[in-house]
N, C-alpha and C positions, 0 to 999 in steps of 0.2 A: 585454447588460451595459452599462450604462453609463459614461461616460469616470469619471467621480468614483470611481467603484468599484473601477479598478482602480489598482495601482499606480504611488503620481504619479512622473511624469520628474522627476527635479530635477537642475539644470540651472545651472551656470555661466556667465555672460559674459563671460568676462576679452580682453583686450585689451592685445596685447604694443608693447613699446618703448618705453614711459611714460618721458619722458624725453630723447627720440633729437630729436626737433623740437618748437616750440612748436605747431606744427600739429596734433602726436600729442596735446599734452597738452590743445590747445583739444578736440579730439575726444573724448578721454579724458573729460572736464570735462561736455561737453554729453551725453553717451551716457547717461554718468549721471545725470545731474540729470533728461533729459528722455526719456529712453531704456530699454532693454534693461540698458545693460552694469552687472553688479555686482561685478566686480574690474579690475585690472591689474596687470601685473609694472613694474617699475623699474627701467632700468637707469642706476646710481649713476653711475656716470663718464660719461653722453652729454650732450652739450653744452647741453642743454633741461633737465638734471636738479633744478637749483636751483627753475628755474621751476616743475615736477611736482610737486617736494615743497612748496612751497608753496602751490598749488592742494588736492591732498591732504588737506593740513591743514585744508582750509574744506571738505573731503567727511566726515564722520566715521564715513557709512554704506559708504563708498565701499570693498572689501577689496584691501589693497596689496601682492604680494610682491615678492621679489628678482627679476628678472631676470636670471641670470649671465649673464657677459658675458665671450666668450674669445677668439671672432671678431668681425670688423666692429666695432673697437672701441677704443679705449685701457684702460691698467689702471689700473684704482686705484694701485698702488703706482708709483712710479718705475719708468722702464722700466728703468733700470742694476739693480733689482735681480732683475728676472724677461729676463734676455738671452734667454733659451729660449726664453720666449713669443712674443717679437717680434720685429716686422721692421728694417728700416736707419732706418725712420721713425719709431718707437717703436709703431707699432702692430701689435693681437695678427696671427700671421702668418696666411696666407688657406689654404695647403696643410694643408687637415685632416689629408689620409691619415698623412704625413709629422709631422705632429705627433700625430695618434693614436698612433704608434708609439712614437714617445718618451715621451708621458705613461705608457706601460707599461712600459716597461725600462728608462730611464735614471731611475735613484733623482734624481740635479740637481734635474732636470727637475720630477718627482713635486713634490718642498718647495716649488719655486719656484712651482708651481698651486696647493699647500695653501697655500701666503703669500699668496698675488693670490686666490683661493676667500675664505677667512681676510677679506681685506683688506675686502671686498664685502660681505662679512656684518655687517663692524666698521659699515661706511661706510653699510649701511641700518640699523643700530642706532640710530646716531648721528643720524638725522633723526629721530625716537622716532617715528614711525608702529608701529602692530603689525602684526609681518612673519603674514600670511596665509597666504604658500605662497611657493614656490620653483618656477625652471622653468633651461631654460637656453635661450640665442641659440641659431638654427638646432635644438634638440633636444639640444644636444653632450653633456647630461648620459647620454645613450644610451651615450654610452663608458664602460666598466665603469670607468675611474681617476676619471671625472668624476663620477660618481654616488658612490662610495664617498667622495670627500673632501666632495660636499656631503652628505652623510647624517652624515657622521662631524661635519664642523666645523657643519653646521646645528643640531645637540641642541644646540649651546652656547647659540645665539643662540632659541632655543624654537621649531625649525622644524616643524610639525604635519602640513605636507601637500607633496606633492611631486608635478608633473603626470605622469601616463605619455603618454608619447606616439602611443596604439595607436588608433588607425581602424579597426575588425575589417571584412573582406573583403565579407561580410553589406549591413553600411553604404554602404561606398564604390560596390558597385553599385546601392545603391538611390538613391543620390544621379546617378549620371550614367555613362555606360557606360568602364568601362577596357579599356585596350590591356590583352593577356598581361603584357607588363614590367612595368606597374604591377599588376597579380595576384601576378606570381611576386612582386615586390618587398616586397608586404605579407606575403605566408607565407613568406618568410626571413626579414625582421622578427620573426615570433609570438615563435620560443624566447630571444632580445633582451628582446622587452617581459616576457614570463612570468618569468624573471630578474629584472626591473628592480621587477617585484612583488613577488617575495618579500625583496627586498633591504628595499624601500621598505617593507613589514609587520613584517621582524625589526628595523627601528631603531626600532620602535615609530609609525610615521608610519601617513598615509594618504594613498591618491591616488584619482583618477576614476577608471570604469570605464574611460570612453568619450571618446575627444579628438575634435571635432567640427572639421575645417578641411585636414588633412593633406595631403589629395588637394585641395583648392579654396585652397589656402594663396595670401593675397595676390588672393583673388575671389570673397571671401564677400559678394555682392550679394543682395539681398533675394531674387531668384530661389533662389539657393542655398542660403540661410538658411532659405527658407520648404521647399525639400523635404529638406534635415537634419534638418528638426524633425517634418517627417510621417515622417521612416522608422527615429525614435529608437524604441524597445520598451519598453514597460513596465517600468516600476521601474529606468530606469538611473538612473545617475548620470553624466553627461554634463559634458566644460567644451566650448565651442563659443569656439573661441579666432581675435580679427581683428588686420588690423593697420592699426587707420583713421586717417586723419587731416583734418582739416577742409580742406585743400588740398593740392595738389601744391606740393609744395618743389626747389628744386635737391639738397638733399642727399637726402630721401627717392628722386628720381630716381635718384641714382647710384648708392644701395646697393640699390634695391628696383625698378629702370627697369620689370617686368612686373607690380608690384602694383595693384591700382585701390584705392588709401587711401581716398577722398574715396566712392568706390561702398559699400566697407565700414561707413564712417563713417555710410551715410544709412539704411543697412541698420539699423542699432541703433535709429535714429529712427524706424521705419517703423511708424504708430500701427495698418495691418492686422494684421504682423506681433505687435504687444504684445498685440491683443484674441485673436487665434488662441490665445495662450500662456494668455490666461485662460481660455476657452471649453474649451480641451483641456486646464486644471487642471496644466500644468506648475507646477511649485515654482521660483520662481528662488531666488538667494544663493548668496556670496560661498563661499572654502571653509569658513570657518571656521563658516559655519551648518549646515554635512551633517555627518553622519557618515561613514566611510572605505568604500572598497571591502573588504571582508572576507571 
């Protein structure tokens, strides 16, 4: 049988942090134009932002989501109105576990995420790009308070698609051999993501099957890129999500010291890897051009 015959991959390139450095956003910029990549997320408050969004605006094929942003980050709103959130320095605080706990039992708390959630949504309105999809920094939307207020407050803003964060076990060894802890790690994960599916189906949305980067998060080099893509199966629907950027920065250093940006970044350029994608009839685009997992 041949490759055309069967059912094509289609296949996401999105590229997180859009936004964070102008190095992200040169990356962002050329990936596309010259490259692989056909989305990114945005995230609205990083200090590169203004710059993104105007780049953006000169992509028009380019698909743009939200990026929330709860960690490693400042908020949209004053930090006096979200204390919860943050730390002595106004930024959001770094103890996930400690603030997972609170976004679920203390009601303060809950409004003051639905206001800074809320605020992010306003704040990518407001640049009028058309918001594509939704994801969150680190995953966080993985927390059941975190998913439930962007599902609830995204319908306002036309949110259509929402990433799941699932690598199936399958995958992860076909890409490169894991220890047991990351085994056992992804099958505690399953009954998480299988939740985060149906939640993401009954608000009416859609997500990927398949999140492509998980396990290589931060070393998706052309190596890795090229055996993700041989051991993706027929007919998924895949996003293969990087975090590149056209150089090493000091502040990409300090929040991301183990990532290779600049390795990922060349990766999207790699003209073997672009004729592979034709030859083997993958489907690229943005989310907004698939249809949902169903």
């Amino acid at each position: 049988m041949s490759a055309a015959s069967l059912a094509p991959r289609r296949i996401v390139f999105n590229a997180d942090d859009f936004g964070l450095d102008v190095a992200v956003n040169e990356a962002v910029e050329s990936a596309f134009r010259d490259g692989l990549l056909t989305s990114t997320s945005l995230m609205v408050s990083a200090p590169a932002a203004a710059d993104a969004v105007a780049r953006a605006r000169q992509l028009p094929g380019l698909g743009v989501g939200l990026h929330l942003t709860l960690v490693d980050g400042v908020p949209t709103l004053p930090a006096k109105a979200v204390p919860d959130l943050v730390d002595a320095q106004g930024r959001f605080a770094a103890d996930l576990w400690r603030r997972g706990f609170r976004y679920f039992f203390l009601p303060r708390v809950r409004r003051q995420l639905a206001a800074e959630i809320r605020a992010q949504f306003e704040a990518f309105a407001a640049t009028g790009l058309p918001l594509d999809h939704a994801n969150a920094h680190k995953h966080l939307h993985v927390h059941p308070t975190v998913l439930r207020l962007l599902l609830d407050i995204g319908k306002d803003y036309g949110l259509g698609w929402v990433r799941l964060p699932w690598e199936p076990l399958p995958l992860k060894r076909c890409m490169e051999k894991l220890s047991w802890q990351d085994s056992l790690g992804a099958l505690l994960l399953s009954p998480w993501v299988r939740r985060m599916r149906r939640q993401i189906h009954a608000a009416g949305m859609a997500c990927n099957e398949v999140l492509v980067g998980l396990q290589a998060t931060g070393r998706m080099d052309s190596m890795a890129l090229s055996r993700a893509l041989q051991c993706l199966p027929d007919g998924v629907l895949a996003e293969v999500y990087f975090h590149p950027a056209s150089r090493q920065t000091p502040l990409l250093q300090q929040l991301m010291p183990h990532y290779r940006p600049v390795a990922e970044w060349q990766s999207l350029l790699n003209p073997d890897l672009a004729s592979y994608l034709d030859e083997a009839h993958f489907v690229r685009g943005s989310f907004r051009d698939f249809s949902g997992c169903r």
